[in-house]
N, C-alpha and C positions, 0 to 999 in steps of 0.2 A: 667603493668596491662592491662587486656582486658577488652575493651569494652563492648564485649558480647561473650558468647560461646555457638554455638548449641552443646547440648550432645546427642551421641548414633543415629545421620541419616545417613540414606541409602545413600550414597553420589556417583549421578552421575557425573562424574569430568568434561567431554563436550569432552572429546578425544576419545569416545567411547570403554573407556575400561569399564571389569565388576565394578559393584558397588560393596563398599566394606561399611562398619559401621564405624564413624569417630567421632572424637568431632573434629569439625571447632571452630576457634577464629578467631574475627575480633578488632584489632587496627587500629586508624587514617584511615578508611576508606581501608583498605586493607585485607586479609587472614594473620593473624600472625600464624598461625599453623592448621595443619591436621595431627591428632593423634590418635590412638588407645584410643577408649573407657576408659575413666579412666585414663588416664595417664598425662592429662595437669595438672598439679600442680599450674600454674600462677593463680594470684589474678585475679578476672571480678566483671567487675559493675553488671551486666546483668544474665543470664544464661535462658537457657530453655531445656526441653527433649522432643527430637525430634524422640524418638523411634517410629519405625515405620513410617516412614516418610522420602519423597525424598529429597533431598537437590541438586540441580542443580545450574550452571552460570544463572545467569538472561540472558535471551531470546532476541533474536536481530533481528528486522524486518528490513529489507534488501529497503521494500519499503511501506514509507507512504507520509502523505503529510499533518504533522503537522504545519507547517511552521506560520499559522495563529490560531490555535487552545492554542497551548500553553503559550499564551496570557492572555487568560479567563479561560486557565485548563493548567496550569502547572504541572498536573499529566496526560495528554496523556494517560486519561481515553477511553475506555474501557482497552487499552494495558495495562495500570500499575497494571491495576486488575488481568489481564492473565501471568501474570509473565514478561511482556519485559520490560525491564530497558536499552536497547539501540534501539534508530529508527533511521534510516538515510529519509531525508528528500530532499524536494528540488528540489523532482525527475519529469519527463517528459517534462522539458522544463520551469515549472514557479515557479519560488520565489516572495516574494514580495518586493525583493532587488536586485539590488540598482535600485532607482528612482533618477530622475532628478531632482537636487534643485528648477531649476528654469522653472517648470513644472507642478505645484501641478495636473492637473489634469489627470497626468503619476497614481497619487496612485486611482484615480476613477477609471478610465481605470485596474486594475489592479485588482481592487475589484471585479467589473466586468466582469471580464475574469476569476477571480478562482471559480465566480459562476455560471457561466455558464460551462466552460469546466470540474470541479471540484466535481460541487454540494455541494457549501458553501453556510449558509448564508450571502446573502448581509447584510444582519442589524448587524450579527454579525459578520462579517468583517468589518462594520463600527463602532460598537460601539463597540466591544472585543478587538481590537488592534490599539494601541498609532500611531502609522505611522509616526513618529516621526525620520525617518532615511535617508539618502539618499545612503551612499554607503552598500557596502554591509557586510563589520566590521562591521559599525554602529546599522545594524539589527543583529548580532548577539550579539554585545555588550547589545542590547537591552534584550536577551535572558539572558546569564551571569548573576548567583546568584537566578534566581528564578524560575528553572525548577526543578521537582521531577527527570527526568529521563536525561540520557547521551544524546545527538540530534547530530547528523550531517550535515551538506546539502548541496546539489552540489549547482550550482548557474546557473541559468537557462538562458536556449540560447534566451526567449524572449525578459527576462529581460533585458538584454544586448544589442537587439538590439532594443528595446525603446528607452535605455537611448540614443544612440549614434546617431540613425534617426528617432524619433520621430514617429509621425504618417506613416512616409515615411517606416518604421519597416513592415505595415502589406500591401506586394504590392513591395515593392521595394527593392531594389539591393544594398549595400553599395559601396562606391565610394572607390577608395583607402587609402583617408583620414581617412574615417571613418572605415574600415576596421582594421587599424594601432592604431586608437582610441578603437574601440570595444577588439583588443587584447589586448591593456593595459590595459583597464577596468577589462578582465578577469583574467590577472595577478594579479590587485590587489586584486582583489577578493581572492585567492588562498590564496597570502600571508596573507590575515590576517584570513585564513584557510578554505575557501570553499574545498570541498572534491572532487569538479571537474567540470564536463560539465554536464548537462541533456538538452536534447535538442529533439524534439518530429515534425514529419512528418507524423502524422496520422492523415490521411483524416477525423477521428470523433474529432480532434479537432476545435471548432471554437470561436474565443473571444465573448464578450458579445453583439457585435454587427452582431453576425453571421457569422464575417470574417474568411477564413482561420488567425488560432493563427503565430505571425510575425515567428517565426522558421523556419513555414512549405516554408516561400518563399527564404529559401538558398540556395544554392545551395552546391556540392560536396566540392568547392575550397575554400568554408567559413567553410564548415566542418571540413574538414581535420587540414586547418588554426588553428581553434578551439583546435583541438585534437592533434596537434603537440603543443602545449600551453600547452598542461597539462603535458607532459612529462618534464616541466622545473620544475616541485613543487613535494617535499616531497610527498607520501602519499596522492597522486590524482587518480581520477578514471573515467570514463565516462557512464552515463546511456541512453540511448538512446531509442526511440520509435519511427517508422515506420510503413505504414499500413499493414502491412503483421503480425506484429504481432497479430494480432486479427485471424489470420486463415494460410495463409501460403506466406513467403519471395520473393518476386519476385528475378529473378539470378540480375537485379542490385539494390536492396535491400541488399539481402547477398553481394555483392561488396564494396556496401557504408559501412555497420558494419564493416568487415573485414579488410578496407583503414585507421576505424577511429582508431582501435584497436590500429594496426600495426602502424599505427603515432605515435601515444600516448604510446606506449611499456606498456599501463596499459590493464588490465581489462575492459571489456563494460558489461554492464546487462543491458537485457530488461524484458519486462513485458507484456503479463503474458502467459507462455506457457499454450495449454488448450488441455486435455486429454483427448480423446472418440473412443473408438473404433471404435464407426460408422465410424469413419474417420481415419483410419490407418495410411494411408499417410502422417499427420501430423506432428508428432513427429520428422521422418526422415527426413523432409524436413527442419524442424524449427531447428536441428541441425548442418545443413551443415554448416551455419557459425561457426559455434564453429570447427569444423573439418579444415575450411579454415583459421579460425583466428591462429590457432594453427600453420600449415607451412606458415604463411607471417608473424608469430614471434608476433601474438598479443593472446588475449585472448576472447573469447565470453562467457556469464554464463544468462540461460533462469532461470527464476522465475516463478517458479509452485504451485500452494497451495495446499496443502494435502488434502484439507477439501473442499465441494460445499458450495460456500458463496450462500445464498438464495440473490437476489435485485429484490428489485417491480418493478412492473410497475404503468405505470398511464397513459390514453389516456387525461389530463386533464393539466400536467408540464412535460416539457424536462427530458425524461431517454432515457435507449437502443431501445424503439422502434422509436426515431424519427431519429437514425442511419441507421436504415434500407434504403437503397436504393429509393427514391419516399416516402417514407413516412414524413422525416421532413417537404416538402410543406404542405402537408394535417394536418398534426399536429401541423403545425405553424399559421394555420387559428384563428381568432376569435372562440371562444366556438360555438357560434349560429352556424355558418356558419361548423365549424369544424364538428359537431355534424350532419347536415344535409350532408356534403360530407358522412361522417361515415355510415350516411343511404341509401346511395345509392347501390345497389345490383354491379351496373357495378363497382363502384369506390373500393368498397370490392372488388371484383373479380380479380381488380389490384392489390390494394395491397397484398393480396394473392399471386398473382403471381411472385409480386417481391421478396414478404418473402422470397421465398418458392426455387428462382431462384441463381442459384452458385454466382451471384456478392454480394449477401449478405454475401458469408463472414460466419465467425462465428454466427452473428445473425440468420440465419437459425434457429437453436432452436429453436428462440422466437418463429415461427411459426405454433406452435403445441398449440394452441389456446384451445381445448378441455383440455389439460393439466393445466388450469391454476387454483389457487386457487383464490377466492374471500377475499378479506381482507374486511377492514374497508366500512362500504358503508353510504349514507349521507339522504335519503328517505325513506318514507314509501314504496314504490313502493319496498323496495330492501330488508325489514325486514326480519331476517332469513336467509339471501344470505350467510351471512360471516362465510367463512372455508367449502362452501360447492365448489365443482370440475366442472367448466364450463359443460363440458359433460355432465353432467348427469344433471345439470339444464335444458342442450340445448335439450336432450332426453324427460324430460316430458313435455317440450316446443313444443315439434317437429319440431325446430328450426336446423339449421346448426351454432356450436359452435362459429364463429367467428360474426355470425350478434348476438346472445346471448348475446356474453360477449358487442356488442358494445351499445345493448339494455338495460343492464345493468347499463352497464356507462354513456348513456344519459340520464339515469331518476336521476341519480347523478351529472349532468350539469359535465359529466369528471373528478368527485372528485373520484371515487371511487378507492381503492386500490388493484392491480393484483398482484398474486406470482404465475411465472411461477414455474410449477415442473420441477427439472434439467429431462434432456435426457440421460444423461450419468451418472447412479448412476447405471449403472449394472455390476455384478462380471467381464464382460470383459474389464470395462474402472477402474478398480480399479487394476486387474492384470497391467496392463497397465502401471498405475501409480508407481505400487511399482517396476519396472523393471525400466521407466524411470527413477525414484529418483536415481536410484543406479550410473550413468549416472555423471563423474565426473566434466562436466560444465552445471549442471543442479542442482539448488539451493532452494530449499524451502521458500517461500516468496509470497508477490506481495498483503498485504492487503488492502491498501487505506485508509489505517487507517486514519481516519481526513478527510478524503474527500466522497463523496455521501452521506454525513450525513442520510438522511432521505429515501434512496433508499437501503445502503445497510450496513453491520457490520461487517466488514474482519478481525477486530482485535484478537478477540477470538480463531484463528487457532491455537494459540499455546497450550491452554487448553484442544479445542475439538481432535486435533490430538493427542496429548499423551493419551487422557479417548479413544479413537478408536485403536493405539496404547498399551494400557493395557488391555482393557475389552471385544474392537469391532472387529475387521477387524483381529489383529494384526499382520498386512504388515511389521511393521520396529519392531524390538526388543528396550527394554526404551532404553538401552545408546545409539544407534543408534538414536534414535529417538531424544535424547535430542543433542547429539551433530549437527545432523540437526539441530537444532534451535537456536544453540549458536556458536562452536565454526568454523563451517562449515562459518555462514555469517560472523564472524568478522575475520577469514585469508581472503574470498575475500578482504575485506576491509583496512587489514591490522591493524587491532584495535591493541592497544600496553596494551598488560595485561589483554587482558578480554575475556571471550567467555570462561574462564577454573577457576574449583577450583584447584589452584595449592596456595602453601605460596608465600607469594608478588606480587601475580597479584591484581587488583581492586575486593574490596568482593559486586561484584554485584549478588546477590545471589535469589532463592525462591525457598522458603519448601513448597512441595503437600504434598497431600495426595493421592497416589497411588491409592487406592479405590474407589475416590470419583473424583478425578479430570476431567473436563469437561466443559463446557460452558452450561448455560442458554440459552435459545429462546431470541430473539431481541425483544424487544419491542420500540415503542415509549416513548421517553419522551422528555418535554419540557424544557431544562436548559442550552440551548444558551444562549447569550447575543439576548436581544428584544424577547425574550418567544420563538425563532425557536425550532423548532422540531429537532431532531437528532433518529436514535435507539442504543439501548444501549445494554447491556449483560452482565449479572450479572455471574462473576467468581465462579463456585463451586472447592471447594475442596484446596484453594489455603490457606495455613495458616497464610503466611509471605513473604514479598518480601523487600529486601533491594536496597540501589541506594548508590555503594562507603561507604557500611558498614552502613547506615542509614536503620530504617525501613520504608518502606514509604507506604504499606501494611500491614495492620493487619485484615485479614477474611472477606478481598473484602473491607476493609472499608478504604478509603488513612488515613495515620496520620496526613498530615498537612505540612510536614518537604519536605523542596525542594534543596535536598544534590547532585542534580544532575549537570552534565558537558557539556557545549559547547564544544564538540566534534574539533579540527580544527585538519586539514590538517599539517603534518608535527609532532606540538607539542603530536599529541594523535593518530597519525595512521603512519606508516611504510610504504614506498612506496611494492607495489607485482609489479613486474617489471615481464614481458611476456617475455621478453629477453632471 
């Protein structure tokens, strides 16, 4: 007998062949049958008609950073709503496992580094999750039985080198003892199924005390160390972040990926390739590891989003403009004080210049200050400001748009909310895109799901790109499109059974509707743990999403049911050997 049977859907399989009209059945959490319209005979609890309607693999985010969220949201809300039923997690270097038994104040520390380099919150990091673990089993044992959706997570290089040097982690050099120590650590980790290394050298990370994050002080021969480690386990992988990925690879940048690849005879993925024509050069360059990983016998795979994720600003809490070069002094100041450097004609003049200067990096963008939109504002002084375009406020000001916006934000003591408009939404950087996609170590991904809560909403990429996909742009055709989202991310990974409807894989499934499917605008709301703010994004068009033959989806609404899988290394993933 079947559980349930979709009848009569348009069913994209995720291997990017055409769609064909199917009745699906799902038994004990799996696809028992894919049949011609009318033909299943077998008894069902269940049934529904799905005429007219897509039937896809549930959607697989390649990178978020649930790790502490699904604690207080065991539906990996907004994703569960957008159709993804598998996230891999754990990524850029921090977990919040394993901690030092005999250490408690490793998990403050810990807290405090995922809200700062993260954008969680502190309160609900401290009251949304038990902390209750020390190795790194232990955390995900803590997960097992009460997640809606599949999770997986590498195990992060800071974490590891907490556990093993302590404070000496951020600054300091492992001794050989502790070296010999840190790689057993990360063996065990493996075995009891971490999905690999993540491990992050990007000069925008700093822990919550400012420091460079312990990672960033490794060196090559802990690296590689590292990543020849992961070639001893099942179905392991390495993720990796350096400063170059924010704009383009230094030649011993691509050295270092290429070393750790090729160690590791696995796959490495980084985050987040960024497409603009204005800058041509980029793409080319951000691919040469993957070109070099390829003859020293490893593998490299960049993460690109299909979609422009909007994130605020705020001259008033830590975002992307206090990365800018020179500006985190100035935006590290007291309000008062902050506020008065801000008014300075010379000290603007600086920061302009650095924005505006090549060592910014990708952040360049931000510096098109007339571009920005006005969000939420907190005075009288600003009444009617919100949703109105810097420029044209700075225009009947007769103001120059960067002292505007800053005149703005001081009558709001720095609360007030900026949304830069992207630079790159023009036909050239969209051709662009859809030629890179095509690009066979170049992967659709990089949301952040779970992480900048209240700066920015990346989870929804899979909704808004197949409604842009159907209705808008239409760069990629649906089964193309859909197999980007499923079965593309889970061979990198090596998922066992899932990323495809096929009979006996995992019935991770979700029915659109072709017409309607889409994403909602971001809003705030408030439904942390301790009242924090997050933004959120209400799913159109999604009718149903299952997790292992469960619904756990019904019309953006979760049902309750948490039928989902702790993913591990080995029992649930297939090693992809570069070899």
């Amino acid at each position: 007998m079947l559980d349930h049977l979709i009848k009569g859907a348009t069913v994209v399989d995720g291997t990017g062949a055409p769609s064909y009209t199917a009745d699906v059945g799902i038994r004990d959490g799996r696809i028992a049958v894919v049949a011609a319209p009318g033909t299943v005979t077998e008894e069902t609890g269940t049934s529904e008609d799905a005429t007219g309607l897509v039937l896809a693999p549930g959607f697989v985010d390649p990178h978020t950073h649930y790790d502490a969220q699904l604690f207080w949201d065991p539906y990996a809300t907004p994703s569960l709503n957008h159709g993804v039923t598998t996230v891999a997690g754990g990524n850029c270097g921090f977990t919040l496992a394993p901690l030092h038994p005999g250490r408690p104040a490793d998990a403050d520390y810990t807290r405090r580094m995922m809200s700062k380099v993260e954008g969680m919150s502190l309160v609900a990091l401290e009251e949304g999750a038990p902390w209750s673990w020390s190795s790194f089993g232990e955390y995900l044992d803590a997960l097992e039985g009460r997640i809606a959706v599949n999770a997986g997570f590498m195990v992060g290089h800071c974490a590891l080198r907490r556990y093993v040097m302590g404070e000496d982690a951020v600054g300091g050099q492992p001794t050989p003892a502790q070296m010999d120590e840190m790689l057993a650590l990360f063996h065990e980790a493996m075995e009891a199924g971490a999905w690999g290394l993540s491990t992050t050298q990007s000069a925008t990370h700093s822990d919550g005390d400012g420091k460079p994050v312990a990672s960033r002080h490794a060196g090559p021969a802990e690296l590689l160390a590292l990543s020849r480690a992961v070639a001893a386990h099942e179905g392991t992988q390495i993720e990796a972040i350096v400063a170059g990925c924010l704009d383009q690879f230094s030649d011993a940048e691509i050295e270092l990926l290429v070393a750790m690849s090729a160690a590791a005879g696995r796959p490495l993925n980084w985050n987040v390739l960024t497409i603009d024509a204005a800058v041509p050069e980029r793409v080319p360059r951000q691919l040469i590891p993957s070109e070099r990983a390829r003859e020293a016998g490893g593998r490299i795979v960049a993460l690109t989003m299909p979609i422009l994720t909007p994130m605020n600003m705020s001259l008033g809490t830590f975002c992307a403009l206090n990365l800018i070069p020179g500006w985190g002094e100035i935006l590290g100041l007291p309000v008062p004080e902050r506020i008065a450097k801000l008014r300075d004609p010379g000290v603007r003049a600086g920061m302009l210049r650095r924005a505006e200067s090549k060592e910014a990096g990708v952040f360049r963008r931000l510096a098109h200050f007339g571009r920005y939109v006005i969000g939420d504002t907190y005075s009288t002084a600003n009444e009617g400001l919100t949703g109105r375009v810097v420029q044209d406020i700075a225009a009947e000001r007769g103001q120059e748009p960067f002292a505007c916006l800053i005149e703005i934000c001081a009558n709001d003591q720095l609360r007030t909310v900026l949304w830069p408009m992207p630079t790159d939404n023009d036909p050239a950087s969209w051709a662009l895109r859809a030629e890179t996609w095509q690009h066979e170590d170049v992967l659709l991904g990089g949301s952040d799901a779970g992480a900048h809560l209240d700066r920015m909403c990346g989870a929804p990429y899979t909704t808004r790109f197949l409604g842009d996909c159907l209705r808008g742009r239409k760069l990629v055709g649906l089964e193309q499109a859909v197999k980007m989202l499923t079965d593309d991310p889970a061979q990198l990974f090596g998922l066992r059974d899932r990323g495809r409807i096929e009979e006996g894989w995992h019935a991770d499934l979700v029915l659109f509707d072709p017409e309607r499917i889409d994403a909602d605008k971001a809003t705030l709301v408030h439904d942390l743990p301790g009242d924090s703010p997050r933004l959120d994004s209400r799913a159109i068009g999604i009718n149903a999403v299952w997790v292992n033959g469960v619904e756990t989806i019904r019309e953006d609404v979760v049902t309750g049911a948490v039928p989902g899988t702790v993913l591990r290394s080995g029992r649930d993933t297939r090693t992809v050997s570069t070899k």
